[in-house]
C-alpha positions in Angstrom: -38.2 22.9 -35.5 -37.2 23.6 -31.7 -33.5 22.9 -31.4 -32.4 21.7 -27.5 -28.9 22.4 -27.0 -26.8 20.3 -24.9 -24.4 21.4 -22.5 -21.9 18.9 -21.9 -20.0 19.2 -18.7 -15.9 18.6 -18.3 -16.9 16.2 -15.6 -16.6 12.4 -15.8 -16.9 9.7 -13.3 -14.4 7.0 -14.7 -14.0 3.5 -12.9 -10.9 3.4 -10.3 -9.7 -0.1 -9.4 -7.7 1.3 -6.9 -11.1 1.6 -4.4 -11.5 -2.0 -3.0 -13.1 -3.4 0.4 -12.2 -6.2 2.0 -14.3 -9.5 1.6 -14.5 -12.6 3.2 -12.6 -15.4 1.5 -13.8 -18.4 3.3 -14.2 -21.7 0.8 -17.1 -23.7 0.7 -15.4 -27.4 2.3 -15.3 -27.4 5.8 -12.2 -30.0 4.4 -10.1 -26.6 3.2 -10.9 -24.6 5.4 -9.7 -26.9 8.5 -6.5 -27.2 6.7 -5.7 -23.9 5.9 -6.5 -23.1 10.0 -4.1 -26.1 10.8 -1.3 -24.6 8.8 -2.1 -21.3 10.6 -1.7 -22.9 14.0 0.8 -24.6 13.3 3.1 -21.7 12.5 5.6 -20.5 15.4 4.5 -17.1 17.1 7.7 -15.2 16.3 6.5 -16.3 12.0 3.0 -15.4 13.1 4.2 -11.6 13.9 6.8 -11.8 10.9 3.7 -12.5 8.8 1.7 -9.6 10.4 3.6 -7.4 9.8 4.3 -7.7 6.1 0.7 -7.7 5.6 0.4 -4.5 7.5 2.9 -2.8 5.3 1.2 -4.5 2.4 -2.3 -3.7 2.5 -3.0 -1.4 5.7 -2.4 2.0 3.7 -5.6 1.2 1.8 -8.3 0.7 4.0 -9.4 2.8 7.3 -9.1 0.1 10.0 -8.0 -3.2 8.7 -7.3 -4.7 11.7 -10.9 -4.2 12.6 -12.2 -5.9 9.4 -9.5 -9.1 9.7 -10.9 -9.6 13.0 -14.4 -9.7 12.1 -13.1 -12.4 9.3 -11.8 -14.3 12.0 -14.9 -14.8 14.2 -16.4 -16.3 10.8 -14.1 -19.3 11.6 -13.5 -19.3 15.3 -16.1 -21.7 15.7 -14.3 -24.5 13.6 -11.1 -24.0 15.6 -10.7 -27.2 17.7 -7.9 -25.7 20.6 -9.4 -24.1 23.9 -6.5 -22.0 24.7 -7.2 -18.7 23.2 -5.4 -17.0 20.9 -2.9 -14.0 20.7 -4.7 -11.0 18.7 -1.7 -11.7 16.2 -2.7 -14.6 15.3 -6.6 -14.0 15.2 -5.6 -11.0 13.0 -3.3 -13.5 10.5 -6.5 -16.1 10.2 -8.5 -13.4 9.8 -6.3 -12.3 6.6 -6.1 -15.9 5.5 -10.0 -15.8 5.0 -9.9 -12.4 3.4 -10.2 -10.8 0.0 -9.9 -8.0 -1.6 -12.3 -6.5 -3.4 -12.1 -3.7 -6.7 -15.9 -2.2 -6.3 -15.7 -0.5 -9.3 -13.0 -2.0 -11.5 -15.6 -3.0 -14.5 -18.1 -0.2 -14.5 -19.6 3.1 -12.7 -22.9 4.0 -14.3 -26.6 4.7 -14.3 -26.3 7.4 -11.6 -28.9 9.4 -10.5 -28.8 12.9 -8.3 -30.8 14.5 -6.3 -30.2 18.3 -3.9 -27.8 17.6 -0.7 -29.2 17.3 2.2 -27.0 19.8 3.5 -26.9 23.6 1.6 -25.0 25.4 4.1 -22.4 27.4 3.0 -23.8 27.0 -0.8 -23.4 30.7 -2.8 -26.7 32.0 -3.7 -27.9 30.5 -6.8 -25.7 27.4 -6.4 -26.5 23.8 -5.1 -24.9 21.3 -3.2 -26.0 17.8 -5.2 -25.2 14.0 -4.1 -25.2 11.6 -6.9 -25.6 7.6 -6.7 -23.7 5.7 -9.1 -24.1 1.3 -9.9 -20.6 0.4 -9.5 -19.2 -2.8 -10.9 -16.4 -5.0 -10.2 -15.0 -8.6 -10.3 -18.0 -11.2 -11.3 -20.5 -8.2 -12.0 -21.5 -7.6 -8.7 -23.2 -4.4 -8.6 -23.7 -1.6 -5.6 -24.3 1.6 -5.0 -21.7 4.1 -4.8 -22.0 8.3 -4.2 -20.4 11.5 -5.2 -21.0 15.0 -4.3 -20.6 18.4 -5.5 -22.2 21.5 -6.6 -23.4 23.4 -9.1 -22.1 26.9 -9.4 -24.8 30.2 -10.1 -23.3 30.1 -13.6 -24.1 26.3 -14.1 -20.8 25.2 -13.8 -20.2 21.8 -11.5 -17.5 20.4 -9.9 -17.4 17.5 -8.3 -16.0 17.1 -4.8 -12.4 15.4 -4.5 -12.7 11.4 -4.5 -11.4 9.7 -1.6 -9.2 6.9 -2.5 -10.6 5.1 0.6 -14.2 2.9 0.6 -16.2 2.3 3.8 -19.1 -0.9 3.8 -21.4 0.5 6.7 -22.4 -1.3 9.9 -25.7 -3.1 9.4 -28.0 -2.6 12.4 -28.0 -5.6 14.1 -31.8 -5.9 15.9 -33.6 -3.8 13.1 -37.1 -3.5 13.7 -40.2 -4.7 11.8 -43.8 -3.5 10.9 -46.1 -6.7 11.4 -48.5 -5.8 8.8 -46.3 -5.3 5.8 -44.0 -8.5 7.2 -47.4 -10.5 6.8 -48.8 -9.1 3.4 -45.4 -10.0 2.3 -45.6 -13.6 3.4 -48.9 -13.9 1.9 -48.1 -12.7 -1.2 -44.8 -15.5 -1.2 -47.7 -17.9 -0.7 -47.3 -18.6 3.1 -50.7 -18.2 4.4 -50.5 -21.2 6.8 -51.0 -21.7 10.1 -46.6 -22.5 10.6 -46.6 -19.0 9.7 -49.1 -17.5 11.6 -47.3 -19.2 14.8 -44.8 -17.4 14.9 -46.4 -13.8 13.4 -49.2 -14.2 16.0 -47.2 -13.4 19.0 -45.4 -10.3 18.1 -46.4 -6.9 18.5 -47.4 -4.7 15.7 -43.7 -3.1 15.4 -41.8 -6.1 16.3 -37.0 -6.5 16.4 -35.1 -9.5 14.6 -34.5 -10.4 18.1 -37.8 -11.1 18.9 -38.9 -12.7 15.7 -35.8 -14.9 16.0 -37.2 -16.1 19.2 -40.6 -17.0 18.1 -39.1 -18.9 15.6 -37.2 -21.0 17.8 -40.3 -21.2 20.0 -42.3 -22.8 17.2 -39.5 -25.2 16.2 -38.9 -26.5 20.1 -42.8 -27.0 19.9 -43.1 -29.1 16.8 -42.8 -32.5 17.2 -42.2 -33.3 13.5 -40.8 -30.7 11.5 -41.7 -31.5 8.5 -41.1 -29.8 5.0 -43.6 -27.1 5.3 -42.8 -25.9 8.4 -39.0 -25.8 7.5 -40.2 -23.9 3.9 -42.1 -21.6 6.4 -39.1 -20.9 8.8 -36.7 -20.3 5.8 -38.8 -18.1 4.1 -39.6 -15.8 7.0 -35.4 -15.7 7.8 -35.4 -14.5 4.3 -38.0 -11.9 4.4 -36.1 -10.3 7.8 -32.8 -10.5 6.4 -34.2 -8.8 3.1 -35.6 -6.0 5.4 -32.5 -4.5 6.8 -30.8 -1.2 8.6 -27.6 0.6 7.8 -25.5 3.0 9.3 -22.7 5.1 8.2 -20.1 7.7 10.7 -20.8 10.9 10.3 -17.3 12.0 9.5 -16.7 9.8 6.3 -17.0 11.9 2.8 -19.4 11.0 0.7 -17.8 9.2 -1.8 -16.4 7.0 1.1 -19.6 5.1 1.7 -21.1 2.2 -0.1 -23.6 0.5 -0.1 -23.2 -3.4 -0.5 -25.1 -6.3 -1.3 -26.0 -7.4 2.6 -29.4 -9.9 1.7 -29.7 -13.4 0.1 -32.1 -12.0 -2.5 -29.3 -9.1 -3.5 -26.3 -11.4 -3.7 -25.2 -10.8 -7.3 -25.7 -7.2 -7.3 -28.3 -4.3 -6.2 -28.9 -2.1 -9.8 -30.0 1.3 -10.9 -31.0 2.7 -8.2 -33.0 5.3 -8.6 -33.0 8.4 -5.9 -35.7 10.8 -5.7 -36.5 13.7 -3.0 -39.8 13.1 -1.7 -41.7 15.7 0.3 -44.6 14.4 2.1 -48.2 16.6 2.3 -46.8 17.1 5.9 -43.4 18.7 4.3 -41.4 16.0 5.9 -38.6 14.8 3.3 -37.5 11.4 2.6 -34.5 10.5 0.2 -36.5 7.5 -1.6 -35.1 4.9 -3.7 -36.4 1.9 -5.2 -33.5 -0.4 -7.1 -33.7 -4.2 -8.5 -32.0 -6.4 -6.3 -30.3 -9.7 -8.4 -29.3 -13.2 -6.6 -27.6 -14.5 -10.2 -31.8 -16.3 -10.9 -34.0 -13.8 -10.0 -34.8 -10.1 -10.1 -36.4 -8.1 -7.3 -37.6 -4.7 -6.8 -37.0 -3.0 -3.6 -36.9 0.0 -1.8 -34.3 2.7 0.1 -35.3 5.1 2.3 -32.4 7.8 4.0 -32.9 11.4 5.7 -29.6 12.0 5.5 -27.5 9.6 3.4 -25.9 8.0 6.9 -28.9 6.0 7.9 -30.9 4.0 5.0 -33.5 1.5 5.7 -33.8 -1.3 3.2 -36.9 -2.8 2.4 -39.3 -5.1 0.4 -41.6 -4.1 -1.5 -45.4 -5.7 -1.9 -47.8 -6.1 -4.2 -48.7 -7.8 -7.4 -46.9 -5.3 -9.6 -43.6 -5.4 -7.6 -42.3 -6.9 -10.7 -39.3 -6.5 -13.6 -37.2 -3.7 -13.5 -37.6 0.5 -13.4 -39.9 1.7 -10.8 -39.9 5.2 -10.3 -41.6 7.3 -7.4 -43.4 10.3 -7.9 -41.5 13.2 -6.0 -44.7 13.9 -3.8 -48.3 12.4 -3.3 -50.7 13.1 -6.1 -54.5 13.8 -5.1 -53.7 12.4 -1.9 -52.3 9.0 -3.1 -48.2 8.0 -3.9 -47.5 7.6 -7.8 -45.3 5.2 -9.3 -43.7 4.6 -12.9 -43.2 1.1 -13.4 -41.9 -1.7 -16.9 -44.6 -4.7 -16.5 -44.1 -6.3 -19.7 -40.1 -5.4 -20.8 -42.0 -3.4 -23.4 -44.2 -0.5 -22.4 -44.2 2.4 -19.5 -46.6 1.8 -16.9 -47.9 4.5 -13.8 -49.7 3.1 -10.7 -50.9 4.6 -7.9 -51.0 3.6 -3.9 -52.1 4.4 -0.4 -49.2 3.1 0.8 -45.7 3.3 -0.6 -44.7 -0.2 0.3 -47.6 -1.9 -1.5 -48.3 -1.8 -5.7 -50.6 -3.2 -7.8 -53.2 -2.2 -10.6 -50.9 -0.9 -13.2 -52.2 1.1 -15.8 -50.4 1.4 -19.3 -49.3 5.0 -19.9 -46.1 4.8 -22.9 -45.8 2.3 -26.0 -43.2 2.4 -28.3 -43.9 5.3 -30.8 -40.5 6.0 -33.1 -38.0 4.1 -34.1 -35.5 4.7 -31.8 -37.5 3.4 -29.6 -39.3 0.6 -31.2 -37.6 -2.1 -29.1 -38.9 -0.8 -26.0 -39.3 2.0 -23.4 -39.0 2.9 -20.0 -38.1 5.7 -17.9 -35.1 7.3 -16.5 -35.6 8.3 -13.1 -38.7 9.9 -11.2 -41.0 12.4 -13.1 -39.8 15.4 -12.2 -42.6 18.7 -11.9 -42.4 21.7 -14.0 -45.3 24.5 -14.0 -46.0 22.5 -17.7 -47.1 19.1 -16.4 -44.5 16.3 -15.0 -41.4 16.1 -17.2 -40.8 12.0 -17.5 -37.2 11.4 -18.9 -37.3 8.4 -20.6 -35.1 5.5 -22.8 -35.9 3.9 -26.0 -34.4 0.8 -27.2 -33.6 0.4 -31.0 -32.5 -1.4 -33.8 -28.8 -2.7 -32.8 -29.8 -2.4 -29.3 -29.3 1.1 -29.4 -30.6 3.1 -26.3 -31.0 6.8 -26.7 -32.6 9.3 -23.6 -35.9 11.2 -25.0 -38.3 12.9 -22.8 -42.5 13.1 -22.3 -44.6 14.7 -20.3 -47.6 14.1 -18.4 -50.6 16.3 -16.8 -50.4 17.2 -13.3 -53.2 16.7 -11.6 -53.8 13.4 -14.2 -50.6 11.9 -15.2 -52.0 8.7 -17.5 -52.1 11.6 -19.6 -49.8 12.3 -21.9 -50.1 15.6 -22.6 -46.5 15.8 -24.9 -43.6 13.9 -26.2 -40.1 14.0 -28.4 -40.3 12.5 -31.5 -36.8 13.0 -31.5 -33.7 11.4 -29.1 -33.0 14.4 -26.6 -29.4 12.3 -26.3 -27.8 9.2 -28.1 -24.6 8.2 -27.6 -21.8 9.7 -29.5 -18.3 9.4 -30.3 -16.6 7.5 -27.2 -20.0 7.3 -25.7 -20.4 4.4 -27.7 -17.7 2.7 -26.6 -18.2 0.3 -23.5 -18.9 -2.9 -21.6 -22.4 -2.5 -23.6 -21.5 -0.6 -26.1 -24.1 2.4 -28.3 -26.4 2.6 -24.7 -26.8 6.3 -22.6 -28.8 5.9 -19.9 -29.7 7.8 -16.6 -31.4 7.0 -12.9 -32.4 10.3 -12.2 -32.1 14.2 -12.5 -33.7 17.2 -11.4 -34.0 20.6 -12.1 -31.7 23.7 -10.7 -33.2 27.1 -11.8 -34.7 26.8 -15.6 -31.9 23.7 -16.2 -32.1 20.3 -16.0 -29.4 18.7 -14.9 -29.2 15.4 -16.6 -26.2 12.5 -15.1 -25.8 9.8 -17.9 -24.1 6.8 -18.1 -21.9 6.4 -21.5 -22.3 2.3 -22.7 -22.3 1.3 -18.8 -18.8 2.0 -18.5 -18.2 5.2 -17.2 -20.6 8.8 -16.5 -21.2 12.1 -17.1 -23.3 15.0 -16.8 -25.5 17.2 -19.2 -27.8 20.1 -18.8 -30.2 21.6 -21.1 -32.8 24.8 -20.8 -35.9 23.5 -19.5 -37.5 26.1 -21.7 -36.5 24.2 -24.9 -37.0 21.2 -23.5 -40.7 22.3 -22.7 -41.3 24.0 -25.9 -40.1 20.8 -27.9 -42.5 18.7 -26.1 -45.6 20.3 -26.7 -44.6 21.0 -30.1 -43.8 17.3 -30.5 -40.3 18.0 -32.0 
């Protein structure tokens, strides 16, 4: 029998409550909230700068700009302030702190990462490489997002991970983002929108088309309606929600790594954005895009969608079509295959699926590739991050659920030219969780997003009962052996 030996690393990527942002705290009764700004006005300047200041020696020393945030807090509720004579900075800043909260990002959980080669190798010792790593973090009400790490591995396969900031930094979200007609349409079709309120205000616009402008032909439509009725109104709402679903970020260039994160921003993502799962993609052209697709929650309803970034500063945010943009684990092929973009996908909360598409916004016509086989996995299956390609076929790390709701890593691996075929798989768990690995918020479960291969190892991130991480690597010599023996 092949034996695959593990190499655990003395890395771990533990949950720090200490790394909060700063959320609006506004409550939901216009009733509260005019009292609270009455008792704010009412207070004497000289309290108002008392005030200030205490806060500032409070809760300044942990975030970049505060002042900046507070204000932005402020403008929230500037329009239900009654007096015309503006106010000092003081006390916009004080208001803006009365409808604030922190927030502990991570405080319950940092798991299911996934990692992929830094954009940036300069300065990397031959037969090293730079990595970044995303990470679901988890705090207060288990709202997920997306955190990162860097670091690099060493030519002897050693890795250390870069220092962690204490400091966390929400990005700015592009305010006019801009909007390809096509997909905006295909999307409101498939919502079930094919109506002429719709095509109103699609018509108009050109085929790459801002919020601005959309915002405007909305408002044209409404002025021109005489009756607007419930269809309309469904119509109007539902193509607000598309845009905001379809958004832009931006990071500064000079904050680490592990200072960004990246936030629920859209209705549809409100309760969390989950495993996402990064993958480097290099076109036919040779153009690379860092790719991600990720399940976005609202507390209801789940719903696939998709990341793109060039450089982990900029990521677009958008949805994704199609009638297999459904349930949770898509997984991009690193490049085009024959011509055409690949996809893993979970249809049925059972069985691994792989489609393929012309376009990597659009999905459909999935075929089944993986059912359950052993018992470890008898539960169900699905895959751990984007098939990765070896000179063997394309090496699909995957998770089985068992009895107890145990999930254990194994690994499969599909032709190259065809991958619906499966051309080998473990019989055996590659990894299960062991000793305090079992221990967690969801306890006996290992699990991973993504990894990639760094000379003839793969490097394997897990997350230990989706509580905490670490990393692994293995030859991918055994691995490779063990799969086409079947071991």
């Amino acid at each position: 029998m092949n034996t695959i030996r593990l190499r655990r690393h003395e890395v771990t990527f533990q949950p720090q409550s200490a790394r909060v942002i700063i959320r609006p705290f506004i409550p939901s009764s216009p009733r509260i909230v005019a009292g609270i700004l009455n008792r704010a006005l009412s207070m004497s300047e000289e309290d108002a700068i008392a005030q200030l200041q205490v806060l500032h020696e409070e809760f300044a020393s942990r975030h970049f700009d505060i002042e900046l945030v507070l204000l932005a807090h402020y403008e929230k509720v500037r329009p239900q302030i009654a007096l015309k004579r503006p106010l000092s900075r003081v006390r916009q800043l004080l208001i803006g702190a009365l409808f604030s909260g922190e927030y502990a990002l991570e405080s319950a959980a940092l798991f299911n990462p996934s990692i992929v080669p830094h954009p940036d190798q300069g300065g990397v010792p031959e037969g090293g490489l730079r990595f970044i790593m995303s990470l679901r973090a988890t705090g207060e009400g288990h709202i997920s997002s997306i955190e990162f790490r860097a670091g690099i591995i060493a030519p002897d396969g050693s890795i250390a991970v870069d220092p962690i900031s204490r400091f966390v930094t929400v990005p700015e979200v592009v305010p006019n983002p801009t909007y390809k007609k096509k997909r905006f349409i295909t999307k409101l079709q498939e919502m079930g929108f094919e109506n002429g309120h719709a095509a109103s205000v699609m018509d108009p616009l050109a085929e790459s088309f801002t919020f601005q402008e959309l915002d405007d032909s909305v408002q044209r439509v409404r002025r021109g309606t005489k009756y607007v009725g419930r269809d309309l109104r469904r119509a109007l709402e539902c193509i607000r929600w598309l845009a905001d679903s379809n958004y832009e970020l931006n990071f500064p260039s000079k904050l680490a790594v592990s200072e960004r994160i990246i936030f629920p921003v859209s209705p549809n993502e409100s309760n969390g954005i989950e495993d996402a799962r990064f993958v480097r993609f290099v076109d036919d052209d040779g153009s690379v895009m860092y790719c991600a697709t990720y399940t976005a929650y609202n507390g209801r309803a789940i719903l696939p969608q998709f990341i793109e970034t060039q450089d982990f500063l900029h990521f677009r945010v958008l949805t994704l079509n199609g009638s297999a943009v459904q349930n949770k684990g898509m997984a991009l092929f690193p490049r085009r295959i024959n011509g055409r973009y690949a996809m893993l996908s979970r249809q049925d909360d059972e069985n691994l699926f792989i489609m393929f598409s012309d376009n990597p916004h659009h999905w459909s016509d999935p075929h089944l590739l993986l059912r359950p086989a052993e018992t470890w996995e008898s539960v169900k299956i699905g895959n751990c991050g984007s098939p990765i390609e070896t000179e063997a076929g394309w090496l699909v790390i995957t998770h089985g659920v068992g009895p107890m709701r145990k999930y254990c890593i194994g690994a499969a691996l599909l032709d190259l030219n065809d991958p619906t075929k499966v051309i080998g798989r473990l019989r055996k768990p590659l990894l299960s969780p062991e000793g305090n690995e079992r221990e967690g918020y969801v306890p006996n479960v290992v699990y991973s997003c993504g990894s990639f291969i760094h000379g003839r190892e793969l490097i394997l991130p897990f997350a230990m009962s989706d509580t905490a991480s670490a990393i692994v690597s293995l030859s991918l010599d055994e691995l490779l052996a063990a799969l086409r023996m079947g071991a």
